[in-house]
C-alpha positions as CSV (number, residue, x, y, z in Angstrom):
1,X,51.4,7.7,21.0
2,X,50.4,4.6,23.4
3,X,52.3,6.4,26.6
4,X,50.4,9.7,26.1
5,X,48.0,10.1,28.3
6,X,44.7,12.6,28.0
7,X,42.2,13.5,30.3
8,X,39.0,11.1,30.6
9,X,35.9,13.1,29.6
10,X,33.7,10.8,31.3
11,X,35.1,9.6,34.3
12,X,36.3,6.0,32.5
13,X,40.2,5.8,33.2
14,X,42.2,3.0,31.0
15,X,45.9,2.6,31.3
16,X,46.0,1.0,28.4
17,X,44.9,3.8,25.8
18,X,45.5,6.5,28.2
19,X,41.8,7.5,27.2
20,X,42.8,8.1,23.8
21,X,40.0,5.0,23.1
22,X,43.0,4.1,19.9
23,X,46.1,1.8,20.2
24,X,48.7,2.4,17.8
25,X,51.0,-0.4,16.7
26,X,53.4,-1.3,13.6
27,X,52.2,-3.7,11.1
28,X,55.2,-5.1,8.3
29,X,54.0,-6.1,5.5
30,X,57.0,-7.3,2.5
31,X,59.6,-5.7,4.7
32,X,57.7,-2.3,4.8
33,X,56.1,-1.0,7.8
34,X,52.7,0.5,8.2
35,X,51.7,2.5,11.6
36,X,48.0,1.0,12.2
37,X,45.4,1.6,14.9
38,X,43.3,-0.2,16.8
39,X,40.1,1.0,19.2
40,X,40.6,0.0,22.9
41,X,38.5,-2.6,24.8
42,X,37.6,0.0,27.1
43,X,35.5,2.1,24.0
44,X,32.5,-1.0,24.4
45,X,32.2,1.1,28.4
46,X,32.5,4.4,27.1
47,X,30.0,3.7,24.5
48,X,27.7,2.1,27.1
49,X,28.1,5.1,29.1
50,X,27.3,7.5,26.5
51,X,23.8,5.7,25.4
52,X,22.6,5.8,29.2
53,X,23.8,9.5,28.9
54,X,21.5,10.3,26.3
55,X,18.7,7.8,26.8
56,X,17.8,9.8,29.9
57,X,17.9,7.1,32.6
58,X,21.3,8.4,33.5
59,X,20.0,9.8,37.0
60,X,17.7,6.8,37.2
61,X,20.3,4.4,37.2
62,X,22.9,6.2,39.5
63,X,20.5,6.3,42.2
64,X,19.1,2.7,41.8
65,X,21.1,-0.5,43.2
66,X,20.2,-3.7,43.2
67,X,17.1,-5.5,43.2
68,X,16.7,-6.9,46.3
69,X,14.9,-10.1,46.8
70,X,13.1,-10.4,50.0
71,X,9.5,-12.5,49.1
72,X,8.5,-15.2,46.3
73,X,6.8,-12.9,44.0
74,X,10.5,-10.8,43.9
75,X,12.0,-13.8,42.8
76,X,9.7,-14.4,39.8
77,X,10.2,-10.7,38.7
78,X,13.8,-11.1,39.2
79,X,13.8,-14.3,37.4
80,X,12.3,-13.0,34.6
81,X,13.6,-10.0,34.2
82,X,17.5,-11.7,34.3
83,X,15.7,-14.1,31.2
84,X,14.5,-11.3,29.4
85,X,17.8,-9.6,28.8
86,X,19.4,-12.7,27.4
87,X,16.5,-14.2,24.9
88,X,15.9,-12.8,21.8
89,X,12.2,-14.1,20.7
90,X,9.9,-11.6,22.8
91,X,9.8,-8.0,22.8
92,X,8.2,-6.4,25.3
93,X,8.9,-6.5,29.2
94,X,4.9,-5.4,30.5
95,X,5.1,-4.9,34.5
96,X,1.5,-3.7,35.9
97,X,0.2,-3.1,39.2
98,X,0.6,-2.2,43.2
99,X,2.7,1.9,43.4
100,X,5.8,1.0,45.2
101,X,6.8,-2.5,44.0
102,X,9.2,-1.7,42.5
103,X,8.1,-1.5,39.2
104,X,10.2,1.2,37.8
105,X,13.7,-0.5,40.1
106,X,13.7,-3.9,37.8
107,X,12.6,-1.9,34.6
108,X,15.5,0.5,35.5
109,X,17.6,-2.5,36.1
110,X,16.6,-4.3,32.2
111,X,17.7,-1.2,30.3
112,X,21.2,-0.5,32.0
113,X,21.8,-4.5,31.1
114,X,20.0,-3.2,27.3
115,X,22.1,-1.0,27.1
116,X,25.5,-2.5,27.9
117,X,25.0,-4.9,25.3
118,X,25.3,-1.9,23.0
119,X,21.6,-1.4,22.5
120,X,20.0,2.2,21.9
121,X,17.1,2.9,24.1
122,X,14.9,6.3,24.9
123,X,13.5,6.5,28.0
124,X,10.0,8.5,28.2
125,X,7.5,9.2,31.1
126,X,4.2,8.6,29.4
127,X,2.1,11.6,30.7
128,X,4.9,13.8,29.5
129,X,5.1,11.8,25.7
130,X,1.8,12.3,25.4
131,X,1.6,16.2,26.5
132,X,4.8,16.5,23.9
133,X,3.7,14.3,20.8
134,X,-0.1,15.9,21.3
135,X,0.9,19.5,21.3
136,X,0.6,20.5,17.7
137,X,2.6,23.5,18.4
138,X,5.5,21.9,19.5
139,X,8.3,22.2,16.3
140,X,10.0,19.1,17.3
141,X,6.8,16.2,17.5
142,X,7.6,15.0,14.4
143,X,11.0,13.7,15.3
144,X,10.0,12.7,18.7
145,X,7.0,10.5,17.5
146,X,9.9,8.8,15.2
147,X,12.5,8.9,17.6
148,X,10.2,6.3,19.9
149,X,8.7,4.6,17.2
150,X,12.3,3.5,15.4
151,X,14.8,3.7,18.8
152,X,16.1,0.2,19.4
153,X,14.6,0.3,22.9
154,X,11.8,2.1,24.6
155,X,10.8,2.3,27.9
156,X,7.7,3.9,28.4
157,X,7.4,4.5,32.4
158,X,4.0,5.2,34.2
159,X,1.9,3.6,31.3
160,X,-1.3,5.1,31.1
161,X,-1.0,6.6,34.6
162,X,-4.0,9.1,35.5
163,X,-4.1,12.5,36.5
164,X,-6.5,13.1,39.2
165,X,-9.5,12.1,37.7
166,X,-8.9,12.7,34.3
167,X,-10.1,10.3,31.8
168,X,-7.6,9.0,29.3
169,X,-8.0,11.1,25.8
170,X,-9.0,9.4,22.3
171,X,-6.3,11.3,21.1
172,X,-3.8,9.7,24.0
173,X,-5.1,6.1,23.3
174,X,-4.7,6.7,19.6
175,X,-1.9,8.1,19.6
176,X,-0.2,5.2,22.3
177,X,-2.2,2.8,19.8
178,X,0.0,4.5,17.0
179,X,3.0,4.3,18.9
180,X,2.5,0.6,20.1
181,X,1.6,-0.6,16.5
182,X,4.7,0.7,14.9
183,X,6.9,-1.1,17.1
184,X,4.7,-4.4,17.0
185,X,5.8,-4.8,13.2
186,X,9.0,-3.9,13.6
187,X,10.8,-7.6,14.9
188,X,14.2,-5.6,15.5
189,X,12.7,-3.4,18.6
190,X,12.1,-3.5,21.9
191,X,9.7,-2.2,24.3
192,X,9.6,-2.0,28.2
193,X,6.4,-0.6,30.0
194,X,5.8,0.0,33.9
195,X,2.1,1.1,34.5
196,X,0.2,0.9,38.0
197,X,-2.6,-0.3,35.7
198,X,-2.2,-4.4,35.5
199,X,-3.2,-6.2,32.3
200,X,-6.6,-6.7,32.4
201,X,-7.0,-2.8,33.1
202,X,-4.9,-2.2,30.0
203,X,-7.3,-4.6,27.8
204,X,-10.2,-2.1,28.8
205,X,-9.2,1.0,27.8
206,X,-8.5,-0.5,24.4
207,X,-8.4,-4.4,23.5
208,X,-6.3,-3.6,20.1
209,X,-3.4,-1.7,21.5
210,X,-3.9,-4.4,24.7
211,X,-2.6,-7.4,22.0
212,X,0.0,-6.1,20.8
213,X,1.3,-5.5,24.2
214,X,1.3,-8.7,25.1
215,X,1.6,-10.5,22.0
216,X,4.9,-8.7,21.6
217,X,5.6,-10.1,25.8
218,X,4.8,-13.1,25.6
219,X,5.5,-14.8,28.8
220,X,6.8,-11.3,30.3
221,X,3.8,-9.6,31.5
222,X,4.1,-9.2,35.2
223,X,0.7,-8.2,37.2
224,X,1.3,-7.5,40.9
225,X,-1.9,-7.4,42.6
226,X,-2.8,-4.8,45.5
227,X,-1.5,-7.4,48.7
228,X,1.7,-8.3,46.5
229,X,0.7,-11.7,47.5
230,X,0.7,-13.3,44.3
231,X,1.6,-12.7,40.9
232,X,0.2,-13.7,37.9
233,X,0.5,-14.0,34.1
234,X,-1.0,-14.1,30.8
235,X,0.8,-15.5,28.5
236,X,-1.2,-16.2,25.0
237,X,-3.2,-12.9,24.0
238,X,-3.1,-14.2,20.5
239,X,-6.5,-16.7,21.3
């Protein structure tokens, strides 16, 4: 059983299973013996693998390297984005501000690491979530709104991000409110917004769905401003 060998269905190769993902060994137990299996250390990858396959960041995360740190404000985003993925108290990562920052790179970045540490996560463009879960005529809304109110990890891309000039519907901020406040009183999940809109622009359009934000962030609310000169926080919403 161990020296077979089977064809790898998603490009992971272990010599030690011969992507069967089991080991098979001999246990004796008062003189009789019992065949037993074991799962391989390589099934932790191939499980990894398969939750960025269906948390739809696989393209995104093929195509993105590393963050690369040239200026100061790069190394606080960096710096706190390599914190975030190891603490355990806040629940939101909130990054706001200049197009082009890379915004959605280090977001990219926190789910793959999410991810690998076995962690669910659904990966939705805003505009798009809010077309789908608004569209009364679309059969599968109900399971989408739960999908991204119960998934482990969300990460909401292009938060609140206008088209043309197109004000933001009550219907859109209720239903992001909606979205938002099921998560906040969940402890177990986690949520990860990019938006071009920093903070203070995401307190206007509503100051309720605003706190949870960044009550759930904590220290992890990045705003870049337009020059990327500086960066700056807010850290206590709950005043």
């Amino acid at each position: 059983f161990n020296s077979a060998r089977v064809p790898s269905t998603d490009g992971i190769e272990c010599d030690i299973c011969g992507n069967k993902e089991l080991i098979q060994y001999v246990l004796e137990e008062d003189g009789r013996f019992y065949e037993q299996c074991e799962l391989c250390a390589c099934v932790e990858r191939r499980n990894a693998k398969r939750k960025i396959a269906k948390s739809g960041l696989e393209k995104n995360i093929e195509e993105t390297g590393e963050y690369e740190v040239h200026n100061e404000w790069q190394k606080v985003i960096k710096a706190k984005a390599d914190k975030f993925v190891i603490q355990n108290t806040d629940r939101c990562f909130y990054i706001g501000g200049q197009s082009g920052a890379g915004k959605t790179h280090i977001s990219t970045l926190i789910s793959k690491k999410l991810m690998e540490q076995g962690k669910p996560l659904l990966y939705c463009k805003w505009t798009e979530l809010m077309d789908k879960l608004n569209d009364w005529n679309n059969n599968q809304r109900d399971d989408l709104y739960n999908d991204v109110t119960a998934i482990k990890v969300l990460y909401l891309d292009d938060f609140f991000k206008p088209i043309g000039s197109n004000p933001y519907t009550r219907a859109e901020i209720r239903t992001t409110f909606e979205i938002i406040d099921r998560r906040y009183v969940n402890s177990g999940l986690i949520t990860i917004i990019s938006s071009e809109l920093t903070s203070d622009k995401i307190n206007a359009i509503d100051t309720a769905l605003a706190r949870r934000i960044f009550e759930m962030a904590g220290e992890y609310v990045t705003d870049i401003s337009n020059d990327t000169s500086k960066i700056f926080r807010r850290v206590d919403w709950r005043r």
